[in-house]
Every structure is written in C-alpha cells, then in structure tokens.
N, C-alpha and C positions, 0 to 999 in steps of 0.2 A: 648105502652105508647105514648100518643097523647103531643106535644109541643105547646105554643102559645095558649094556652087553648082558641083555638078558632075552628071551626067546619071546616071541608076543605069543599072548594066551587071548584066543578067540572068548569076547563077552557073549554071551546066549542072551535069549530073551530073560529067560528064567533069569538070566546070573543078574540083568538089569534090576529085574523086581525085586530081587533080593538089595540090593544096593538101594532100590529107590524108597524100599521097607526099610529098612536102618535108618535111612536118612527121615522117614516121617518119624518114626520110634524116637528118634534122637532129640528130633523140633517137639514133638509129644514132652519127653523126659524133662529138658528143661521147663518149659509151661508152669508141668509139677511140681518142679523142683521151685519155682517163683509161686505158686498155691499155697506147699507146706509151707513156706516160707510166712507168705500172708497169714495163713490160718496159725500157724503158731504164734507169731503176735499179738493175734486176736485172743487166743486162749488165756496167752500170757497176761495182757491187758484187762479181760476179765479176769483173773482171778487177783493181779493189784486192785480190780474195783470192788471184788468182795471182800478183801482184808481192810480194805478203807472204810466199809461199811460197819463191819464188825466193829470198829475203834470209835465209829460217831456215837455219839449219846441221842443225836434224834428219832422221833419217832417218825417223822413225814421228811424222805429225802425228793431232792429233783434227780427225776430221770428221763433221760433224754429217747422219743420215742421218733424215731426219723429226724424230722429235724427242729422237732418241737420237745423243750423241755417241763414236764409235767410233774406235780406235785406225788409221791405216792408213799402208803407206809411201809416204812423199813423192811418188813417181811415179805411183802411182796417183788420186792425190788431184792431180796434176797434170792425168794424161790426163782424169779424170772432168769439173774444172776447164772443161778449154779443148772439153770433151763440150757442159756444158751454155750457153758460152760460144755455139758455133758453134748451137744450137739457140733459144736465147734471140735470138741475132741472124737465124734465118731468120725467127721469128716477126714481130721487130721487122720484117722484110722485108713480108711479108706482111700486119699492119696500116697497114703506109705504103702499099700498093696500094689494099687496100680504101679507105682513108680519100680516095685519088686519084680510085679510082672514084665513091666518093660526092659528092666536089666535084665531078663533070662531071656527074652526075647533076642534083645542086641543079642548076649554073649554067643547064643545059638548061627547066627547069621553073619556073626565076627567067624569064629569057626568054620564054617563054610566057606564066608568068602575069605578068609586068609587062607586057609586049605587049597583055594582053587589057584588063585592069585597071590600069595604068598605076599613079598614086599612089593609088588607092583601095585599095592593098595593101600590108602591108608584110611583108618577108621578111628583113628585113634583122635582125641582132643588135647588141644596144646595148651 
C-alpha cells in the first residue's frame, strides 16, 4: 500500500550531497545572519560613542582598552573611534557578501532539488 499517492523518486548519492549542501549553507546562513547582526550593533554603538564625544567639552576622556579603562586625549580617542568604525563596517561589508553568496548558492540547489523532487521535499523555513 503506497502513501502520498505520489510515485517514490530514487535519492542518488549526488541528490544526498546536494541536500546535505543546503543544509550546511543554511546552518552557514543563519551564523551570518547572528554576525551582521553583532557587527551592526557594534557600528552603531560606535558611532553613539562618537557623537557623545563630539558634545563633551574635555580634553582627556576614559577609554576603555579591553577591560582596563585608560585616560587618553579627545583626538585620539576620536581617530581610534572612527579606526574601528571604518573596520567594523568593512566587516559588515563582507558578511553581507557572503550571506549573498550563500543565497545564490541555496537558490541553485532549491532548483535542483525541487526540480528532481518536487513537493516530496521541503526546503523551505517556517
């Protein structure tokens, strides 16, 4: 007695790898997706700490250097600032590619294996 009244479609090696690819891609996708996430915080958070700078009238702020807060003057604590600013946003650059790349990856292997397997698969997130 057949269920699903639908025909069974023989899985290949190949057709596993392909599944079992989607499925890293996917654990990959999200990771990134919790990164930009981080790293956009981060951005954000500096650039609240350089408008807060901009507004102090001292010349010698505390900055906090791991986990020791150290005296240092305004300017420097500016350039260092807008340092990890412009680094923190190449970053952010750089998980938004990959994360690009891994959505053309999925889509290609959704394609495929919905093409082979039609609804007897799901790929989808709920």
């Amino acid at each position: 007695m057949q269920q699903g009244g639908g025909s069974e479609t023989v899985v290949t090696w190949e057709d596993q790898q392909n599944i079992n690819k989607f499925g890293r891609l996917n654990n990959r996708l999200h990771d990134l997706l919790d990164e930009i996430k981080i790293a956009k915080e981060s951005n954000e958070n500096l650039e609240d700490a350089g408008n807060e700078l901009i507004l102090t009238d001292e010349e010698v702020v505390r900055f906090q250097i791991g986990e020791v807060f150290v005296h240092v003057p305004k300017e420097e604590v500016e350039t260092r600032i807008e340092e990890m600013k412009e680094v923190t946003s190449k970053n952010v650059q750089k998980l938004e590619e990959e994360k690009d790349s891994i959505l053309a990856q999925m889509a290609e292997l959704k394609k495929i294996l919905y093409g082979k397997f039609g609804e007897s698969i799901n790929l989808e997130e709920d």
